[in-house]
C-alpha positions, 0 to 999 in steps of 0.5 A: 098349451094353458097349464094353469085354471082360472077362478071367476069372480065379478070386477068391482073397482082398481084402485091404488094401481096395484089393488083390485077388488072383486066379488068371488063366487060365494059373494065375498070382497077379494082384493088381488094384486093388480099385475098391470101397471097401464092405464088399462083403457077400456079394461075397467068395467064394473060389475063384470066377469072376471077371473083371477089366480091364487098363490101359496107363497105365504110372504105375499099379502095379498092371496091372489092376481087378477088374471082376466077381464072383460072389456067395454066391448065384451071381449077378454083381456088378459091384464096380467102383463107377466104372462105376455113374457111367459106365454112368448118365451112357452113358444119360443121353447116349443119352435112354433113362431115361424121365422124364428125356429133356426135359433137354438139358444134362448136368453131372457132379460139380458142387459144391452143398449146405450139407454140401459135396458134389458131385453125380453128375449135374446136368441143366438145361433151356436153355429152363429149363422144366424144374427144375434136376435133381440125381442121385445114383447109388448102386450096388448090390452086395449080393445077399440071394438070392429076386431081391432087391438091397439097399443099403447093404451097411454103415453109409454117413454119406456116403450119410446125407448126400447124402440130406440134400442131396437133401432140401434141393434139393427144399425149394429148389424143385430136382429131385432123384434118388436112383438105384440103379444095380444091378450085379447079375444075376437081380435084380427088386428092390431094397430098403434094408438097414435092419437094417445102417443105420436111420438111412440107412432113416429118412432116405430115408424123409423125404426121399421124403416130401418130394419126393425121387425114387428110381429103381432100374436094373438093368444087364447084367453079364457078360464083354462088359461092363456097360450099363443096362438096365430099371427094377426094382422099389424097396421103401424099408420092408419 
């Protein structure tokens, strides 16, 4: 469940990548960390709903993150990309994604693969029935509209490159995983964003062929909070 409330506040502008500014509910200029490294397509509209987070870690020049959007086509997004890994790792602990539940060891950001990654999530059997299971969570920002999430929202070679490591655990004999944690509202779908990168679509296309696995989960958006929620439909090539 959500364990943490949100404040509203109105979007102004992203600037610099990592700065927001927006007007609070007295009518101030904030700036907050901006917690999403991406191009946020379609995320950036000014003088919308937004809300943010506040922290009490006082080395932090900045007071607060930007948590919630409202996109181009009014729905909410969750932009804060650390909270993909929180809210996946939340229901890997509580048993609730199907498929997964057998496992009883949970790993997070473990070094593995050729190219020098870590994975987001390594899960184990003790009674090593079960294969090694490696995750990688992606989240999902970018509302194209009619109730479709699609990633990625600008040419990612880093996620090119996990799908490669992926690739590899399976042909080592490994699970792997590729989950889409969808941060957004009203959404029953997610698709992959070939016109904005086809080599990330080719290579998701091969490693699905050879074994890897995709999961895509929407997640409950609003001022109360963010959790996972259901399953949605994935649609690799369209």
């Amino acid at each position: 469940m959500p364990e943490q409330s949100f404040l509203p506040a109105t979007f102004v502008r992203r600037y610099k990548r990592f700065f927001v500014d927006v007007l609070d509910g007295q009518g101030h200029l904030l700036t907050l960390h901006c917690p999403n490294t991406g191009s946020m397509k379609n995320c950036l509209q000014e003088n919308t709903p937004c809300w943010y987070s506040l922290s009490d870690n006082p080395k932090r020049k900045l007071p607060g993150t930007l948590e919630i959007v409202t996109t181009l086509h009014g729905r909410l997004a969750g932009v804060n990309t650390h909270r993909a890994n929180k809210v996946v790792g939340e229901a890997l602990n509580l048993n609730i994604i199907p498929g997964l539940q057998e496992y009883d060891q949970i790993l997070k950001e473990v070094p593995y693969g050729d190219e020098k990654s870590r994975i987001d999530f390594l899960l184990k059997d003790s009674g090593r029935v079960l294969p090694d299971c490696f995750i990688e969570v992606k989240n999902v920002t970018m509302d194209a509209g009619s109730g479709i999430a699609m990633f990625p929202d600008a040419v990612t070679s880093r996620g090119t490159k996990h799908l490669r490591e992926l690739t590899s655990v399976v042909q080592t004999g490994g699970r792997a995983i590729l989950l889409f944690c969808v941060q957004l509202t009203d959404v029953h779908q997610v698709q992959i964003a070939g016109h904005i990168d086809s080599v990330y679509l080719k290579t998701l296309i091969e490693a699905t062929k050879v074994g890897v696995e995709v999961m895509a989960w929407k997640t409950s958006v609003s001022a109360d909070g963010i959790a996972l929620q259901c399953p949605l439909e994935f649609v690799s090539d369209t």
